[in-house]
N, C-alpha and C positions, 0 to 999 in steps of 0.2 A: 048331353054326353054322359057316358058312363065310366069312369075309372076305379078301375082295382090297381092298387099300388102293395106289394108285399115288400115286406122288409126285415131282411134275417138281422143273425148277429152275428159280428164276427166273422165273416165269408170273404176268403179273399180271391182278389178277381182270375187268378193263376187257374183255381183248384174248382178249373168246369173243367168236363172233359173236352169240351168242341176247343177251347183253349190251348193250344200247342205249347205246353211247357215244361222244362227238364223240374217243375216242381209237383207235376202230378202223372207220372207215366202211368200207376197201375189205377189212377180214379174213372170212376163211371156213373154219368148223373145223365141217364139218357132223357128224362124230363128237361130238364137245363138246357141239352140241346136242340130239346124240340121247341121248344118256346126260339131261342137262339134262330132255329132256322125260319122260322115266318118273324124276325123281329129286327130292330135297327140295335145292334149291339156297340155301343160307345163302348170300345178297346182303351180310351186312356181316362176313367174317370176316376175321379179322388173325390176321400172325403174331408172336409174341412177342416174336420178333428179327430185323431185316430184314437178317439176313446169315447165310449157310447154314451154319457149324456151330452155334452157339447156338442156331438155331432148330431144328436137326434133334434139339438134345439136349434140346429140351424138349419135342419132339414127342412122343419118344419116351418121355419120363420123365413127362409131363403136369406137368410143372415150371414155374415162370419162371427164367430168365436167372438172376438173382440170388441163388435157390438153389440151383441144379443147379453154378453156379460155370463154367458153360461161358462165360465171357463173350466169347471172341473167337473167330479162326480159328488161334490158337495153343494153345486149348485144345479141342480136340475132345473128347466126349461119351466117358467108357470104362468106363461099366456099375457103375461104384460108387455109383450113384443108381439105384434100382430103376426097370429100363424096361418096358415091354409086351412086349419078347422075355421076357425073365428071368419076368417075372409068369406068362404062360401057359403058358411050358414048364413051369412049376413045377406047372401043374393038369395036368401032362401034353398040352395044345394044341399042337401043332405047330407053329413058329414058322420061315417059311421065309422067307428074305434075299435077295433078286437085284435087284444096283443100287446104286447111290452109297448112301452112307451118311457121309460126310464125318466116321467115327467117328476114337477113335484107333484106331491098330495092333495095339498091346499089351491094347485092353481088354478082357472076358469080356462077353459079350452071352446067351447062351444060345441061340442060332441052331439050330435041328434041320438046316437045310440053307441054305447058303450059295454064293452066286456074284458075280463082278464087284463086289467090295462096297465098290469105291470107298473106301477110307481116307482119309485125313489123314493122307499121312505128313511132311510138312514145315510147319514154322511162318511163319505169315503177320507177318515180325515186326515189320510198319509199326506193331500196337496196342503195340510196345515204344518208340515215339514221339511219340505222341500230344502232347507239348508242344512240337513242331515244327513249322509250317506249312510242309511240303514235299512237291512230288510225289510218288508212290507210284513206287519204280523199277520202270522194262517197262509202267508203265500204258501207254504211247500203242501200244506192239504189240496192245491189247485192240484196236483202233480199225481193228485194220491185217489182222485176222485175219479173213478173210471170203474164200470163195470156192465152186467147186463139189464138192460129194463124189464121190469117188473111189474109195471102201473103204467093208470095213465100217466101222461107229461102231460105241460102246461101246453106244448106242441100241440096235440091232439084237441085238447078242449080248444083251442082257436080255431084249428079247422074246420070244427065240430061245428062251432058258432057260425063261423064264414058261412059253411055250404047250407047252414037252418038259414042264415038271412038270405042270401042266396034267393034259397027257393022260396021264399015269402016276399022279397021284395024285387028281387032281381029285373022282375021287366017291369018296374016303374022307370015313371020317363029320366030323369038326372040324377046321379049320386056318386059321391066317392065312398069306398071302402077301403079302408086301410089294414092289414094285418099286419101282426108284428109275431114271428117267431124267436124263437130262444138259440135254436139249434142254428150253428154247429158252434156258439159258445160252449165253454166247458162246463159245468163238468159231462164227462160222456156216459152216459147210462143209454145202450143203444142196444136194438136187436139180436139176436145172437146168429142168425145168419147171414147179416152184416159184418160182426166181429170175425165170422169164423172163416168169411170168407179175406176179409184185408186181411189178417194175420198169417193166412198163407203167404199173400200176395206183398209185403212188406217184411220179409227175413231178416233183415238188415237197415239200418240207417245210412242214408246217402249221405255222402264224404261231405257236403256242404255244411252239416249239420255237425262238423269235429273241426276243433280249432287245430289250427289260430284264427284265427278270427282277425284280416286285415283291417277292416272298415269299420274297427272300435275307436271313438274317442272319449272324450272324459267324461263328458255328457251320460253318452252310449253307455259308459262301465258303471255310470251309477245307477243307469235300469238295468245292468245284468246282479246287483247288488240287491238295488231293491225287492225285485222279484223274484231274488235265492235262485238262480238258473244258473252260477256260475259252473257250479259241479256235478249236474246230474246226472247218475248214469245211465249206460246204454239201453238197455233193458226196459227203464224207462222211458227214456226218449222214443225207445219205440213202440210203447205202447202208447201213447201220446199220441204219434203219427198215427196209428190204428184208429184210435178213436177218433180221432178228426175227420179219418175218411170216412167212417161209418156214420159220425154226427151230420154230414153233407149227404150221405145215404140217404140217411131217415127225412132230411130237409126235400132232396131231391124229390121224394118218395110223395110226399104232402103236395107241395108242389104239382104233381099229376096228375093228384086226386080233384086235386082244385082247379087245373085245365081242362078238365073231361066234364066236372059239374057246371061249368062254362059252357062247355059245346052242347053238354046235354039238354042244359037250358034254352038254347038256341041263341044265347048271346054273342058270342063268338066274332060277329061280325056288329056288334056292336059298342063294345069294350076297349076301351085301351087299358093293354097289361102290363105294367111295370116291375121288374123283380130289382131289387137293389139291396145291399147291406149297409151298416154304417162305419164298418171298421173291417181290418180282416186282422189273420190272427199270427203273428211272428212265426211261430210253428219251429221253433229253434233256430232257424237261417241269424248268419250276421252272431249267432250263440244267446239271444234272444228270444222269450217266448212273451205272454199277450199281445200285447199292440204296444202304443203308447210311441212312437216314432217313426221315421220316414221313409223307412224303407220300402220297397213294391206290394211285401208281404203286409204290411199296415195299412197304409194309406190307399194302396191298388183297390179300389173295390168297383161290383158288377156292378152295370146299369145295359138292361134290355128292358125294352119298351115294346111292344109288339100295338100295331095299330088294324082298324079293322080292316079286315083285305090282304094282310100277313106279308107286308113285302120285305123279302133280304135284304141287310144290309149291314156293313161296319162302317164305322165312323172313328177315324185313328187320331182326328182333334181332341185336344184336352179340355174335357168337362168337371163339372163337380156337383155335389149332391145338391146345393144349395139354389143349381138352374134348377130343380124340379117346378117347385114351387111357382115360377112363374112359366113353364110350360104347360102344365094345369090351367091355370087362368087363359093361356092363348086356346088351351083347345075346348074350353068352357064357355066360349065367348064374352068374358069379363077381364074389363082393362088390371094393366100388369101395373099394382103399385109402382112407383117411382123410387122408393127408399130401399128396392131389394138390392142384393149383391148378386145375386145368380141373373142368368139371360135365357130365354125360352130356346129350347131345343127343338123347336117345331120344323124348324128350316133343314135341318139336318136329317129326320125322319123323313120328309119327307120331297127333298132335292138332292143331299149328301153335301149339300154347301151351306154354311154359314157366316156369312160374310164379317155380318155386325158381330158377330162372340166374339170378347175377347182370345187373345191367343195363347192364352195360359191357365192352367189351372194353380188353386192355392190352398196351402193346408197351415195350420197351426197348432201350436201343443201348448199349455201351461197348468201342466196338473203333475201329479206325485210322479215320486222317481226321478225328476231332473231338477238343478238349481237355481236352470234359469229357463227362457222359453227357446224352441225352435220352431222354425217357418218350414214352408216348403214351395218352390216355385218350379210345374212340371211345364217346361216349353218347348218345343219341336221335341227332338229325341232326347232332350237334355233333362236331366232333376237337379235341379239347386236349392241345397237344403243350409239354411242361416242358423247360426247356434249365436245365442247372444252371452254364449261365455265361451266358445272353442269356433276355430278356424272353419269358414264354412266347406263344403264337399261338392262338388258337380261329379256326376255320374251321365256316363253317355247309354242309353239304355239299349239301345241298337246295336248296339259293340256292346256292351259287357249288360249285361239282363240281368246279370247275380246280383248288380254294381260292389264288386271288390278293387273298383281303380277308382280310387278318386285321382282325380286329372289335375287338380290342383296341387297336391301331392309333388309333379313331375317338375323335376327344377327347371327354375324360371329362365337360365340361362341358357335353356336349349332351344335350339328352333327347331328344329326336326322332328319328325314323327316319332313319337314312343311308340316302340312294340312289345308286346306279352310274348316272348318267345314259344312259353309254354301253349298260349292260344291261340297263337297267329292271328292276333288281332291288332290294328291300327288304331293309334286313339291323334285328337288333335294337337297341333302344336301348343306352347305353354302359350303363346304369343295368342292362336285361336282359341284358346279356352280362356283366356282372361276375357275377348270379348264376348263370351257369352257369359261372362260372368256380369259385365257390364249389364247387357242384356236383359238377365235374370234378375239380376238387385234394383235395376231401373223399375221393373216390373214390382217385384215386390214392396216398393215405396210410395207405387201408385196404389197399394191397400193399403199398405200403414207404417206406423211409424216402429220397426218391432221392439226396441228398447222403452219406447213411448207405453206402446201394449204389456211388455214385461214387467215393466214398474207397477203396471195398474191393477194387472191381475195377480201380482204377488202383496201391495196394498188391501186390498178387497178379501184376499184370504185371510191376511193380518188382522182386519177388522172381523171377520167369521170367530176364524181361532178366538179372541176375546169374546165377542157375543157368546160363544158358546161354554166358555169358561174352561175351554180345554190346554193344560200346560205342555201336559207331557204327551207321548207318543205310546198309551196304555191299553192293553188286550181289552181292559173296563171300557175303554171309551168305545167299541167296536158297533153299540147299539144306536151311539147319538143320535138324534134326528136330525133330519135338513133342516138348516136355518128358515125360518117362517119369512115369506117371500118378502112380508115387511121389514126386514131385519138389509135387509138388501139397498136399499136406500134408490 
């Protein structure tokens, strides 16, 4: 079997156009759709950590967070947890690398061939602070970085590699190929008839994106601290929005280059294509911008898989990044470790039922910007999200999409239907939203223990921070390296 698996950054699952949502009316990613329409498009997938090395090491390991020990961007992923590289070269499968990988440096992957692989070579060392409510240093140059391309990108050269192995190895008999692009992470350095065309097409910022901002809690206000978003202006925010659509442009654009050297090849019909992200990107909504929380714009990310023969399909059950890894091995014909956390998506692609998957998807956070960790448990049309220092949230996603009701919120004394006047929307009684809460938290303690987890990965930091001899929170430290995987214990 032959898989190409691509994998952006930062892409949230809203911001395709075939995607019906009041968060991307004026986008157009007509590549996106076309893959979409010969492909099984899993509508509810999350990633298990909405911040790019954690989620990349679980991707790859089909792990969670919590066991893989990848918890922040100071510890990037370095092959001591058996990944989907290491597993198939070991059956002999060809495992070829071109693109971010946000790994460590030092660590043993099994790669038969590698390019641009994007490391991790320095430590992100704000989650060495987490008991500090203060801006992240350089955050506001995120804000500030935006303009026309000029050169190549790092974008470009992967493609460039892609489609040369491509055509030199492309009709041997088994392999996986993995790409990792950059785009539509920031900063946006994009085409100028991309730019010139969203900046017509975005005059104005949607009202979503202007407070108040109901659905902030304590947690929530120390990442709009962190990451200096509390007061930007308009102006800029909308250039921000420009550049986002244009960076999904440029992504979309690659993308098509890379479906057509597929068909051109005459592979087409022998391929299974996976387009996924590991995060998506706040985009202001909620009065937040990168990732780093739970909302649809974080944690929502695509997964289409298109298999050969191109059958349509949606699949509105809750997945997550971390079934990859053992839906590869079912369609590879190599038995599925026992130790993963993810379940093969095979049954779904290809009946629309999955009986054995769990009924839930799970996400977790414990890296900079909050003081302590948050969960997430997305089940039927509900998201319950666990703060292990502030009151947790359920969101009905089918009623309210923005999620600006927390339902928990609604006094406990009522029985009756809460209604949004303004939306004519029904939400559940307090009485039926407690048992989904039951529900959800039942759910969530069948992964783990999250105060258990909280402790361990704020320990683990504890012990970084001193290896690394870092006191304070200094512009000087911005170069540190990752802790050497041996330092890890």
């Amino acid at each position: 079997m032959k898989i190409i698996t691509v994998m952006s950054d930062e892409h949230s699952f809203h911001m395709m156009s075939f995607v019906k949502s009041f968060r991307n009316s004026v986008l157009k990613t007509p590549n996106l759709d076309r893959l979409a329409a010969e492909s099984t498009v899993f509508d509810s997938c999350y990633t298990p950590c909405p911040l790019c090395a954690p989620a990349r090491g679980s991707f790859i390991s089909g792990r969670y967070v919590h066991r893989t020990g990848t918890w922040d961007n100071s510890t990037p992923y370095d092959g001591k947890v058996l990944g989907l590289s290491q597993y198939l070269t070991g059956f002999g499968i060809p495992y070829i690398n071109i693109g971010k990988t946000h790994f460590h440096p030092q660590g043993s992957y099994g790669f038969t061939f590698q390019r641009q692989e994007g490391f991790m070579e320095h430590a992100d060392i704000g989650c060495f602070f987490r008991d500090q409510k203060t801006g992240r240093i350089g955050a506001e140059k995120r804000f500030e970085k935006i303009g026309l391309k000029t050169e190549e990108s790092h974008d470009d050269k992967v493609l460039a590699s892609g489609l040369s192995w491509l055509e030199e190895h492309g009709r041997e008999k088994d392999w996986y190929l993995y790409l990792g692009f950059l785009d539509p992470h920031f900063p946006f350095y994009v085409k100028k008839e991309y730019w010139d065309y969203y900046e017509k097409q975005i005059p104005e910022i949607p009202d979503a994106l202007k407070p108040p901002f109901s659905s902030l809690n304590e947690s929530l206000d120390w990442l709009r601290t962190y990451f200096k978003c509390e007061s930007l202006p308009e102006d800029t925010v909308r250039k921000l929005l420009i550049g986002y659509h244009c960076a999904i442009a440029q992504l979309d654009e690659r993308l098509g280059i890379l479906l057509d050297k597929v068909d051109a090849l005459g592979l087409k019909d022998q391929v299974i294509f996976c387009y996924t992200s590991d995060h998506g990107e706040q985009l202001g909504y909620h009065g937040l911008w990168w990732k780093c929380c739970m909302f649809e714009e974080s944690a929502h990310v695509p997964m289409i898989v298109r298999l050969p023969g191109g059958k349509s399909r949606r699949v509105e059950a809750p997945v997550n990044l971390t079934d990859w890894f053992p839906t590869v091995c079912d369609y590879m014909g190599l038995p599925i470790p026992g130790s993963l956390d993810g379940q093969s998506l095979r049954p779904f692609m290809e009946t629309g039922e999955n009986p054995g998957h769990q009924d839930f998807s799970f996400s977790e956070y414990h890296a900079h910007g909050i003081p302590h960790a948050m969960f997430m448990i997305r089940f039927k049309q509900y998201k319950y999200v666990y703060y292990c220092s502030d009151s947790p949230q359920l969101f009905d996603l089918e009623h309210d999409p923005g999620e600006n009701h927390n339902l928990l919120e609604i006094s406990q004394d009522s029985q009756e239907l809460y209604m949004d006047k303004k939306q004519n929307i029904f939400f559940p009684s307090s009485a039926e939203a407690g048992e989904i809460v039951r529900q959800c938290h039942e759910r969530l303690l069948s992964v783990c223990d999250p105060h258990e987890a909280d402790a361990r990965a704020k320990e683990f930091q504890r012990r970084m921070k001193d290896h690394l001899g870092i006191a304070e929170y200094r512009t000087d430290m911005m170069d540190c390296p990752v802790p050497h995987p041996e330092a890890w214990g």
